[in-house]
C-alpha positions in Angstrom: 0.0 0.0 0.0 1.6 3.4 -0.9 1.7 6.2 1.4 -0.9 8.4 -0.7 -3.2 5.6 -0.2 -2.5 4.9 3.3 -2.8 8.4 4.3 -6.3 8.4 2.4 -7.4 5.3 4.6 -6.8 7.2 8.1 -8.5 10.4 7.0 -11.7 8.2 5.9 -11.2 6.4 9.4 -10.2 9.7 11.4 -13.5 11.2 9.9 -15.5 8.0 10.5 -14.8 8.2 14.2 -15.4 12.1 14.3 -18.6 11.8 12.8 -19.5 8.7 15.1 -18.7 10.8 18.4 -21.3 13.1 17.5 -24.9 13.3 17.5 -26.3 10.9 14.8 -28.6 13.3 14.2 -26.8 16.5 13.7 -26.8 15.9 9.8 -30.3 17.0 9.8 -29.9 19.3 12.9 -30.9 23.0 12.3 -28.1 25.8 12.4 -28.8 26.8 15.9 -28.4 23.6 17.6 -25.1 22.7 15.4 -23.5 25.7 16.3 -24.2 24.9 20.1 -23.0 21.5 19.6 -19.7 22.8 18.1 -19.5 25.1 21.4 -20.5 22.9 23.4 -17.2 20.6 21.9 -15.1 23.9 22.2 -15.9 24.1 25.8 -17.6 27.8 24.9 -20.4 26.6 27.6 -21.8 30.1 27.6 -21.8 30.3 23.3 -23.2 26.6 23.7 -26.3 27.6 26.1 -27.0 30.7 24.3 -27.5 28.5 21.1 -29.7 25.9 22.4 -31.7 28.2 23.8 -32.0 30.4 21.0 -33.8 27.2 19.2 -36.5 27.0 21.9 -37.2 30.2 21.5 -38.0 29.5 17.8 -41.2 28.4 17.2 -39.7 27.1 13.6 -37.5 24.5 15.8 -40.6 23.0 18.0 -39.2 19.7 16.8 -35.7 19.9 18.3 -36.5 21.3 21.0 -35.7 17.2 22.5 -32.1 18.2 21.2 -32.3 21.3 22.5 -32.9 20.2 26.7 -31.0 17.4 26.1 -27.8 20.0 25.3 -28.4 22.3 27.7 -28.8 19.3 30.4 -24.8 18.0 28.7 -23.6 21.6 28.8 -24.4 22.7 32.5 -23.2 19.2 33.6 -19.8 19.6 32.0 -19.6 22.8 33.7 -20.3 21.4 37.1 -23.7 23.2 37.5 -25.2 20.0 38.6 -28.8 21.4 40.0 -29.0 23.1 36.4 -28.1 19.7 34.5 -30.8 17.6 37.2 -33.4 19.9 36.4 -33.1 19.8 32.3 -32.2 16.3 32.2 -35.2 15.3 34.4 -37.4 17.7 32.3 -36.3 16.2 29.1 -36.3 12.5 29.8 -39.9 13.0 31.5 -41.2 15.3 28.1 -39.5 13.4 25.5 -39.9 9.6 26.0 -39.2 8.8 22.5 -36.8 11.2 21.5 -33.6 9.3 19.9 -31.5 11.0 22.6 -33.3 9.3 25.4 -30.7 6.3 26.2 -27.4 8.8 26.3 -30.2 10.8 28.8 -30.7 8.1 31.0 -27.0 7.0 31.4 -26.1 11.1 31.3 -28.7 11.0 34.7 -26.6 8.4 36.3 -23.5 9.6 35.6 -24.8 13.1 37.1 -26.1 10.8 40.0 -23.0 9.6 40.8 -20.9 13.6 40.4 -23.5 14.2 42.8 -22.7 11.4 45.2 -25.6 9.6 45.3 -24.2 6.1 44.3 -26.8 4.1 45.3 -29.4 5.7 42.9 -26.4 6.2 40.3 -26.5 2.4 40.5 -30.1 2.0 40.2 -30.2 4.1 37.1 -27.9 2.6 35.2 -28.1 -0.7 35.6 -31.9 0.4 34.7 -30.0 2.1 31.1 -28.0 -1.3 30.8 -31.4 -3.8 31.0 -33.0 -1.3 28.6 -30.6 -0.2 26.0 -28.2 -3.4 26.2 -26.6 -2.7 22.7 -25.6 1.2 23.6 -22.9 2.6 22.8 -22.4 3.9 26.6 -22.9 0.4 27.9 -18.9 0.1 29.2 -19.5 3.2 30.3 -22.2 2.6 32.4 -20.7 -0.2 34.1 -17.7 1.7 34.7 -19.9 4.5 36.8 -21.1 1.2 38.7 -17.8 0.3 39.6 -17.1 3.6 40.9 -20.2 3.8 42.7 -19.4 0.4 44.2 -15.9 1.4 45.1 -17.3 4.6 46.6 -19.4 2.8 48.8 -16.6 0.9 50.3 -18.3 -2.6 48.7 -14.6 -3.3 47.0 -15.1 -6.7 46.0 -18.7 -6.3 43.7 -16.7 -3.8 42.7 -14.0 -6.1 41.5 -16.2 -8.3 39.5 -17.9 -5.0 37.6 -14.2 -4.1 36.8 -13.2 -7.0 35.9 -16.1 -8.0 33.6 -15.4 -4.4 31.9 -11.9 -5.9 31.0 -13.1 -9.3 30.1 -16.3 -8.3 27.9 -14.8 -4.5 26.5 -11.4 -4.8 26.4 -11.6 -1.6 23.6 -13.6 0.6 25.4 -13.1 4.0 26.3 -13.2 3.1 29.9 -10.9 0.3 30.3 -7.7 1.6 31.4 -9.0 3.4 34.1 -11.5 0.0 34.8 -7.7 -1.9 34.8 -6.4 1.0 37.1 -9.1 0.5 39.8 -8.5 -3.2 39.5 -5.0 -2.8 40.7 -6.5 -0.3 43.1 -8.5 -2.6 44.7 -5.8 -5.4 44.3 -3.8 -3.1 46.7 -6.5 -2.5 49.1 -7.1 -5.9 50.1 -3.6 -6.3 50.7 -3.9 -2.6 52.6 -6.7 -3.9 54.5 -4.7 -7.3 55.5 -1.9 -5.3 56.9 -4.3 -3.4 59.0 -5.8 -6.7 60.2 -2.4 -7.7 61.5 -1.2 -4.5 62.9 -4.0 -4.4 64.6 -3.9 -7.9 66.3 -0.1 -7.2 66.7 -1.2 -3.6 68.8 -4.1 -5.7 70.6 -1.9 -8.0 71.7 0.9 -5.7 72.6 -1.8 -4.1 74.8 -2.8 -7.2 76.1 0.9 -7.7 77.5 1.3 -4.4 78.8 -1.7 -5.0 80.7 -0.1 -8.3 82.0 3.1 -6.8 83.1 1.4 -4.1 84.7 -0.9 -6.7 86.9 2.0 -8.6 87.4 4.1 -5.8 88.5 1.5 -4.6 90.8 1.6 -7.8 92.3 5.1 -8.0 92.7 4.9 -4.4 94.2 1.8 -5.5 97.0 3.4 -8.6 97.7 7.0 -7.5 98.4 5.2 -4.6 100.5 3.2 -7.3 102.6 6.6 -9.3 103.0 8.1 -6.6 104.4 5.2 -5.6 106.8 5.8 -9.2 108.1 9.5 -8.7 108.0 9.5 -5.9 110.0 6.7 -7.8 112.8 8.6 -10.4 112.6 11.7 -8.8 113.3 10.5 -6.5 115.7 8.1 -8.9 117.8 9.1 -12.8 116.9 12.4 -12.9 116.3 13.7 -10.7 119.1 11.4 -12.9 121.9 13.1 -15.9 120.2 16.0 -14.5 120.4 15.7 -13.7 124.1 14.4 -16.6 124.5 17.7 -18.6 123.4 19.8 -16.2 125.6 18.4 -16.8 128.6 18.4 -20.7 127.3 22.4 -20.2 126.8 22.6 -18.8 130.3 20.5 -21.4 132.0 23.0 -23.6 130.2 25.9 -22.1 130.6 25.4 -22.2 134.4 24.3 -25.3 134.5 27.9 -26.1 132.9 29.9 -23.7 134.8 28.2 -26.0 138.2 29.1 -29.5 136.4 32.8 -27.9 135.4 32.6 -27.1 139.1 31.5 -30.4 140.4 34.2 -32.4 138.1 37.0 -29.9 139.4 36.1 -31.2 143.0 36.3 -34.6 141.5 39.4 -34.3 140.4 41.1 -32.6 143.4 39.6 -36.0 145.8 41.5 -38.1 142.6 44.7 -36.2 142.5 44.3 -36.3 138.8 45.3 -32.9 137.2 44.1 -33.8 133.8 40.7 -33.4 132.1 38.5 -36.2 133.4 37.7 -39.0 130.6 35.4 -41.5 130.7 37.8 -44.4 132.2 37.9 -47.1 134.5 39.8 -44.6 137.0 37.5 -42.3 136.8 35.2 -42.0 139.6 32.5 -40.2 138.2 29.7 -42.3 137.2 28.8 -42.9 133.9 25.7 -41.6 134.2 27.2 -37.9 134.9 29.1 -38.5 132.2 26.2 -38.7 129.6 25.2 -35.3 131.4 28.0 -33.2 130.4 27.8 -34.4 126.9 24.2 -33.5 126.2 25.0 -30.5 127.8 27.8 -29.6 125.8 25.8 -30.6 122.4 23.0 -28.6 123.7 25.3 -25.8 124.0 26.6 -26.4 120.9 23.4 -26.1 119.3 22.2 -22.6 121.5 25.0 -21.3 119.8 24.2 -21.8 116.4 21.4 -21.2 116.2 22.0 -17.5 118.1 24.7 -17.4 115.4 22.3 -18.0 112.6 19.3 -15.7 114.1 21.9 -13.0 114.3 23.0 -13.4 110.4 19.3 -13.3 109.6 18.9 -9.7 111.5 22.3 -8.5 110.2 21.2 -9.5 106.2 17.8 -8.1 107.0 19.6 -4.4 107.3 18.5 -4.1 110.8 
């Protein structure tokens, strides 16, 4: 194919697709209304409105004047006036049932339902456009404005599927890179929405053992207060009438061995024997005395350790 003829081939396309974004109609559209289209496509929304209404106006026009609201409706909602657009749109779909321009009408409503953030009549509307027009042009559309009214709504997983069916069933329309864009959107938002999940178990449960170590530590804190509260009775009251106790017990004994020392010393001066008196067979002190002195002496023996360990107790106890 040479270039002359290729070049030919995209004009006749370029102007196939021109003529396709407009108005079917406009070939047989009166000036008036043409001009306002081609404002209206300019973005001249004031030269647009002042041409549309310039046809109602004209009596000669009575027939467009469907094309006429229907423009004015478009116009004030691509500049944002939405109680304008509500009011002309409503007016024309409910005057003109069977004008041509009555399916882009209904889908223009739900669109303009959904600027206006009312999503769940957007939906309602054009799913109602969908069931009735099924073979529009602004079919894709209309599912996309679903999607977004889904999304908007927080119900993120019908709003998958609608996204997903928009990629699957119109993979070349208008809407589908911004359909795939909300996919991933939503793709991240489920993972966004498992993180939060697990931060917040992981912040619950680090709550949950603060809490702990706070009862425990409170505990801790009562019980070592209690311990010393006994400590101190115990240390002040008990342990210091024992201890008295196994002095005056020491003393008893310790007299009671001084008078035995006392009594063997005698022994040993009727003897003659200097040394220490043993249990022999010249001793003359019965064996029974003998057994005496030792449970004294191991009785000793024990008074004194356990003073000894009583008195380590009060020393570690810092009193």
């Amino acid at each position: 194919m040479t270039g002359t003829r290729r070049n030919t081939l995209f004009i006749i396309i370029a102007a196939l697709l021109a003529f396709s974004a407009q108005n079917l109609s406009a070939v047989d559209l009166p000036g008036e209304i043409k001009q306002g289209i081609r404002a209206y496509q300019d973005g001249l929304h004031a030269e647009a409105l002042r041409r549309f209404r310039s046809a109602l106006t004209d009596t000669r026009l009575e027939d467009f004047h469907d094309d006429a609201y229907f423009w004015i409706g478009k116009t004030y909602l691509a500049g944002g006036e939405y109680e304008e657009a509500t009011r002309h749109l409503e007016y024309f779909l409910s005057t003109f049932p069977d004008s041509p321009l009555r399916p882009e009408g209904l889908y223009q409503k739900g669109r303009l339902l959904y600027l206006q953030r009312d999503f769940e009549s957007a939906i309602q509307i054009l799913y109602s456009f969908i069931q009735d027009y099924p073979d529009d042009i602004y079919v894709a559309n209309a599912y996309f404005w679903i999607g977004e009214s889904l999304y908007s709504l927080g119900h993120f997983d019908e709003a998958e599927k609608v996204f997903r069916f928009i990629d699957e069933k119109y993979p070349s329309s208008y809407k589908i890179e911004a359909a795939r864009f909300r996919l991933q959107l939503i793709q991240f938002k489920h993972r966004e929405n498992e993180l939060v999940k697990l931060l917040k178990i992981s912040h619950e449960e680090y709550l949950k053992a603060v809490d702990e170590f706070i009862q425990r530590e409170k505990a801790y804190e009562q019980a070592l207060s209690e311990y010393k509260k006994r400590l101190a009775v115990v240390l002040s009251d008990d342990l210091q009438e024992e201890l008295e106790r196994l002095n005056a017990r020491v003393k008893e004994q310790e007299l009671t061995i001084s008078k035995l020392n006392e009594q063997n010393r005698l022994l040993r001066n009727q003897t003659g024997d200097a040394a220490p008196v043993l249990e022999t067979e010249t001793t003359r002190i019965s064996p029974t005395d003998t057994n005496v002195v030792r449970e004294l002496l191991e009785m000793k023996a024990e008074a004194l350790e356990l003073k000894e360990y009583y008195l380590g107790l009060i020393e570690r106890s810092g009193q």
